[in-house]
C-alpha positions as CSV (number, residue, x, y, z in Angstrom):
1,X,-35.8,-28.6,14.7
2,X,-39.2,-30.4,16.1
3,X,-41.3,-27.7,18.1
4,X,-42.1,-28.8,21.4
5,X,-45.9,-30.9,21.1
6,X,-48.0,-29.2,23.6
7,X,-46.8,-25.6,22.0
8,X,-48.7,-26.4,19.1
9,X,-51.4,-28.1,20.3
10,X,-53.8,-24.7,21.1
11,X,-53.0,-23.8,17.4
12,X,-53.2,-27.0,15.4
13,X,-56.4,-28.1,14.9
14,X,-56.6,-24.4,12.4
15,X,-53.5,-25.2,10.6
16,X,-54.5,-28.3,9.5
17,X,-58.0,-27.0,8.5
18,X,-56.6,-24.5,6.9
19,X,-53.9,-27.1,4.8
20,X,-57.1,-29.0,4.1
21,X,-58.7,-26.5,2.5
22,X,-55.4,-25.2,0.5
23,X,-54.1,-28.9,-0.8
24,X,-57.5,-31.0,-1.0
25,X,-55.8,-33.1,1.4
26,X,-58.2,-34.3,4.0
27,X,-57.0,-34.8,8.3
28,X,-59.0,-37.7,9.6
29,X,-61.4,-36.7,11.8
30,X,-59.2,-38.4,15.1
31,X,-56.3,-36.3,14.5
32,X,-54.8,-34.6,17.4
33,X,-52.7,-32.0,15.9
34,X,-51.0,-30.8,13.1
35,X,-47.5,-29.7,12.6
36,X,-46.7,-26.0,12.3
37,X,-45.7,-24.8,9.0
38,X,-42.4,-25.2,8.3
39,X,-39.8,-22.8,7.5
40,X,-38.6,-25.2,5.1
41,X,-39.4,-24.3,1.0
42,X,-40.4,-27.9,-0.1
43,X,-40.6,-27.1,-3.9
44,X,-37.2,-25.4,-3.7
45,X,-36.2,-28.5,-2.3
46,X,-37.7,-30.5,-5.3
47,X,-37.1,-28.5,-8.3
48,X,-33.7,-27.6,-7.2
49,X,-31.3,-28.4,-10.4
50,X,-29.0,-31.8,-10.0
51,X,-31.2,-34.6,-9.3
52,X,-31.3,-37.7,-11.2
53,X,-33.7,-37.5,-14.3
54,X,-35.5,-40.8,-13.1
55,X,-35.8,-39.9,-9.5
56,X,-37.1,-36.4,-10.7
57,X,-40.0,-38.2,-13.3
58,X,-41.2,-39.7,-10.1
59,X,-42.0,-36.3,-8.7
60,X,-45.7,-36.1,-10.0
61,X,-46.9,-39.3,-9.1
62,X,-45.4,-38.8,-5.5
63,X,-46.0,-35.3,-4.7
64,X,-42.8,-34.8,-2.6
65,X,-43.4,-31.4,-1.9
66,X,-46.6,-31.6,-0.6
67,X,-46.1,-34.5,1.5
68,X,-43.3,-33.0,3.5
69,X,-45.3,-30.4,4.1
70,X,-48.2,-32.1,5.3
71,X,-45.5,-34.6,7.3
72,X,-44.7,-31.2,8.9
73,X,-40.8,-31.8,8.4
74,X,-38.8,-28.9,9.7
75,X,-35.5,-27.3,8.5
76,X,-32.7,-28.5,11.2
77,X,-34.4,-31.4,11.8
78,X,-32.4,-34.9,12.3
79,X,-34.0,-37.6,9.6
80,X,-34.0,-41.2,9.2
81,X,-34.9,-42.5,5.9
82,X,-35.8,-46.1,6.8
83,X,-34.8,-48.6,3.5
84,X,-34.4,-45.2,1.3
85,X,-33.7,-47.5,-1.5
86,X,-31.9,-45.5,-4.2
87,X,-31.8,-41.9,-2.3
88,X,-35.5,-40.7,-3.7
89,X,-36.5,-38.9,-0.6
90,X,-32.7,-38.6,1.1
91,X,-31.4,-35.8,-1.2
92,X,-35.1,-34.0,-1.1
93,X,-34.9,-34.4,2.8
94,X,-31.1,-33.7,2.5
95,X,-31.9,-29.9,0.8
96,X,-35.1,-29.3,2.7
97,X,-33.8,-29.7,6.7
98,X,-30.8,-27.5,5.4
99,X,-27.1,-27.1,6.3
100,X,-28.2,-27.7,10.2
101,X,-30.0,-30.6,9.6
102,X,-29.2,-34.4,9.0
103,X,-30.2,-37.2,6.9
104,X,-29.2,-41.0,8.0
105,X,-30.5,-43.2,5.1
106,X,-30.8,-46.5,6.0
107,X,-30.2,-49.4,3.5
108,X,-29.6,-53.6,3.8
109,X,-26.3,-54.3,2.4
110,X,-27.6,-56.4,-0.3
111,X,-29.4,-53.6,-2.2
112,X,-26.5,-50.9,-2.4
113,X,-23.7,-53.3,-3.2
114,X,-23.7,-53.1,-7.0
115,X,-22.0,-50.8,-9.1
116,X,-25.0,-48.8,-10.1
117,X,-25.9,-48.4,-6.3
118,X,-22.9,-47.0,-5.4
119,X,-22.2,-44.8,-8.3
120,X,-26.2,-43.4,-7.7
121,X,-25.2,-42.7,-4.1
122,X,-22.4,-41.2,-4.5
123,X,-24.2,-39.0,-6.6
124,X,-26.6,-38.4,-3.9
125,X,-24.1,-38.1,-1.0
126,X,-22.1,-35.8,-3.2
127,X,-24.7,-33.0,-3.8
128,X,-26.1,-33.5,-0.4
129,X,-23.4,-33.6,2.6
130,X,-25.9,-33.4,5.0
131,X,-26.8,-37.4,4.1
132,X,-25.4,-40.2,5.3
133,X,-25.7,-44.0,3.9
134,X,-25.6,-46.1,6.2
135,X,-25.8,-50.3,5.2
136,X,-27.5,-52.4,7.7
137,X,-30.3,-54.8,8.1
138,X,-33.5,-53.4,8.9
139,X,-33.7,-56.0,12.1
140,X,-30.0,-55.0,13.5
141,X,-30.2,-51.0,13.0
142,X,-30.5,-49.4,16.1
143,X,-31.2,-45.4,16.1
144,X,-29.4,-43.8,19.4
145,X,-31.9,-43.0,21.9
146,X,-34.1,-39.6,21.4
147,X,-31.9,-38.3,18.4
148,X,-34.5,-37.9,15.4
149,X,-36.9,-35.5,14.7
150,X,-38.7,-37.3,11.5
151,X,-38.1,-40.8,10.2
152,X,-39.9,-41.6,6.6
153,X,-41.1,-44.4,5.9
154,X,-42.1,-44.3,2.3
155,X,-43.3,-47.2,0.7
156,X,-41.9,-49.4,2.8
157,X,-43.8,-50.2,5.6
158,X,-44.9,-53.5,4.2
159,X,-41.0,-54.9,3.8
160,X,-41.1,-55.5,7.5
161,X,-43.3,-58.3,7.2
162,X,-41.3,-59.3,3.6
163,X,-38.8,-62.1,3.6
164,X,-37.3,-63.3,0.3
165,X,-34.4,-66.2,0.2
166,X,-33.9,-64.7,-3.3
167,X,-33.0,-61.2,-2.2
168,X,-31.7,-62.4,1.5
169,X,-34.3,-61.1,3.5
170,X,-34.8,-62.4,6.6
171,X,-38.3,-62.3,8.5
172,X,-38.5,-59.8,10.4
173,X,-40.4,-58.8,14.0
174,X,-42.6,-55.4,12.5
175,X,-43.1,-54.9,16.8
176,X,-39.1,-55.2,17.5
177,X,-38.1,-52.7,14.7
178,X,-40.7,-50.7,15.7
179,X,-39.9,-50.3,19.5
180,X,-36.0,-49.3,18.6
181,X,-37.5,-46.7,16.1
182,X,-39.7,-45.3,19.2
183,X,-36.6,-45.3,21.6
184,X,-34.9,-43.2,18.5
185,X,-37.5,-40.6,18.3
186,X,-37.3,-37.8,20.3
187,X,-40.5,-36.8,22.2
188,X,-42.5,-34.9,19.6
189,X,-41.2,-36.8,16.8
190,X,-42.5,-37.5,13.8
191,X,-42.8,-40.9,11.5
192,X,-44.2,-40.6,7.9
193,X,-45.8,-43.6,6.4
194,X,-46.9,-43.8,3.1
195,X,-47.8,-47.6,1.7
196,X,-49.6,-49.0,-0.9
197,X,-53.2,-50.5,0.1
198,X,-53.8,-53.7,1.0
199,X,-56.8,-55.8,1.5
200,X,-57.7,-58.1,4.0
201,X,-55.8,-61.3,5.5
202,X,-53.3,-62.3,6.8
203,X,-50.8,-59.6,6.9
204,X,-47.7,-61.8,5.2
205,X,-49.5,-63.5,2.8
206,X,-50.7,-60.3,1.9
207,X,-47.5,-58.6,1.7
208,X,-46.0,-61.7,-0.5
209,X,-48.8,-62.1,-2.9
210,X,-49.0,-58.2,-3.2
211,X,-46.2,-56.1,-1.3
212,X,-49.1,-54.1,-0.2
213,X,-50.6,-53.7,3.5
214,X,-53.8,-53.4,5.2
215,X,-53.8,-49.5,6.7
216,X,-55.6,-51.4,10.0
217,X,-52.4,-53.3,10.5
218,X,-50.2,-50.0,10.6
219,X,-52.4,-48.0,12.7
220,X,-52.7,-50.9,15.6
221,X,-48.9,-51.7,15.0
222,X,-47.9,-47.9,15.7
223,X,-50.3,-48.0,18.7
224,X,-49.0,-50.5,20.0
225,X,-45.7,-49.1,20.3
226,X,-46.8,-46.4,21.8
227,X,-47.2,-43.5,18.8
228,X,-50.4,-41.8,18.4
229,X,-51.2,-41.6,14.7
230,X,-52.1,-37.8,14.3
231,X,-53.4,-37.2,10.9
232,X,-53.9,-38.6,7.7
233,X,-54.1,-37.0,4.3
234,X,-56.1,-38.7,1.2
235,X,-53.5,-37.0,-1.3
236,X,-52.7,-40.6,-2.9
237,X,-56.4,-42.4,-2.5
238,X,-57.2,-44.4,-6.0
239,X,-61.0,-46.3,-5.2
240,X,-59.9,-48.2,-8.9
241,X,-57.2,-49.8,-8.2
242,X,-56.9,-53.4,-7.9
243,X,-56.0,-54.2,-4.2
244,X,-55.4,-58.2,-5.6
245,X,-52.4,-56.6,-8.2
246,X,-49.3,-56.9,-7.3
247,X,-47.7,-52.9,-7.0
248,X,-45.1,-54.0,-9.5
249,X,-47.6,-54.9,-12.2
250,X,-47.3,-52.2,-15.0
251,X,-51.6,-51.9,-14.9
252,X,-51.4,-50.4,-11.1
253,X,-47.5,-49.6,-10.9
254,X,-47.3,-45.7,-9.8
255,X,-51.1,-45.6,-10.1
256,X,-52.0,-47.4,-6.6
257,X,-54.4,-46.9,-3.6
258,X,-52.0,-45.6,-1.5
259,X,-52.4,-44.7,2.8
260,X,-50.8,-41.6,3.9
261,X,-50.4,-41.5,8.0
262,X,-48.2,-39.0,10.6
263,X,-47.7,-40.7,13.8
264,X,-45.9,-38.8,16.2
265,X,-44.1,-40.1,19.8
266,X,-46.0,-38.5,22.9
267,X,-43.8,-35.7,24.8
């Protein structure tokens, strides 16, 4: 359940030192606030027994745990996990919000059709109750107004400025998708963005080339809808990767330079 902004404003700015000093992670120096600590036990979340084996191999080069706590997700909170591709972060989100919170994972038709995908989510939906699949193009999905608490957007930031004949993606209006998200959050919400690193260009050739994104592009894109980016955390920074690599090239793949941003909509 998201605590009301300005109640945690007064207190904030020691939390996240004190989180900084605990993790390594590192608040930019522009944050306005941090979330309070959540009730939520991440690792239980994590380590609890039932996941699948290649989801839970991922664990240490994604740090699950200690992104969610740093996202300052809350137990009883209502998520959306925007194109949550093959339930990573649903079934962790699923176990950590608890038996009063909600996951609505959100997936284009195409990529959840095959027998694999449905067999792997019923898996998922099966141990976790709490979460929801829901197939829909990125550019029709509509959250209700004020409903969510916490959207994640991990790794998948970039796809909004993807199209691909091959796998029937259509391009897309980042600004659009971005506004319904905003009209979805409710005031004090929070949106987790983690993306891989991109250099400097224009945005979709970028994106094709490399599926990665410029950080400035997200920060300004967020703005401009109207969220105020609140922290950032360097738990995923690589200064030797290769920003011209592809992600999906085994040399970087799981190793890249990777932006980690809470944005949260004003109260």
């Amino acid at each position: 359940m998201r605590r009301p902004f300005l109640i945690t404003m007064s207190v904030s700015i020691l939390v996240l030192s004190a989180c900084a000093m605990e993790s390594g992670e590192m608040a930019s120096a522009s944050s306005l606030a941090a979330s309070s600590p959540s009730p939520s036990n991440f690792t239980q979340a994590v380590s609890a027994p039932g996941r699948d084996e290649a989801d839970a191999k991922l664990d240490v080069s994604r740090k699950p745990a200690e992104v969610l706590a740093f996202m300052g997700l809350e137990s009883g909170d209502a998520v959306l996990d925007i194109f949550a591709g093959g339930g990573y972060y649903s079934e962790i989100l699923g176990r950590a919000v608890g038996p009063t919170g909600s996951v609505i994972a959100v997936n284009p038709p195409q990529f959840v059709s095959s027998d694999a995908a449905k067999a792997k989510w019923a898996d998922v939906t099966g141990r976790q109750p709490n979460v929801s699949l829901v197939a829909a193009q990125l550019y029709e999905y509509a959250p209700d107004a004020e409903t969510l608490d916490f959207a994640m957007m991990h790794l998948i930031y970039h796809d909004l400025y993807w199209e691909s004949e091959q796998y029937k993606v259509k391009r897309m209006d980042p600004a659009a998708f971005l506004t319904k998200l905003y009209t979805g959050m409710k005031p004090g919400g929070i949106v987790a963005v983690i993306d891989h690193v991109g250099g400097a260009g224009e945005t979709r050739a970028v994106v094709e080339k490399t599926h990665r994104i410029n950080p400035d592009v997200v920060r300004a894109d967020f703005a401009r809808a109207g969220f105020v980016l609140e922290a950032e955390s360097n738990m995923f920074t690589n200064p030797a990767d290769d920003l011209d690599k592809n992600v999906f090239d085994m040399a970087v793949r799981g190793k890249t330079d990777r932006f980690t941003m809470r944005f949260r909509k004003p109260n």
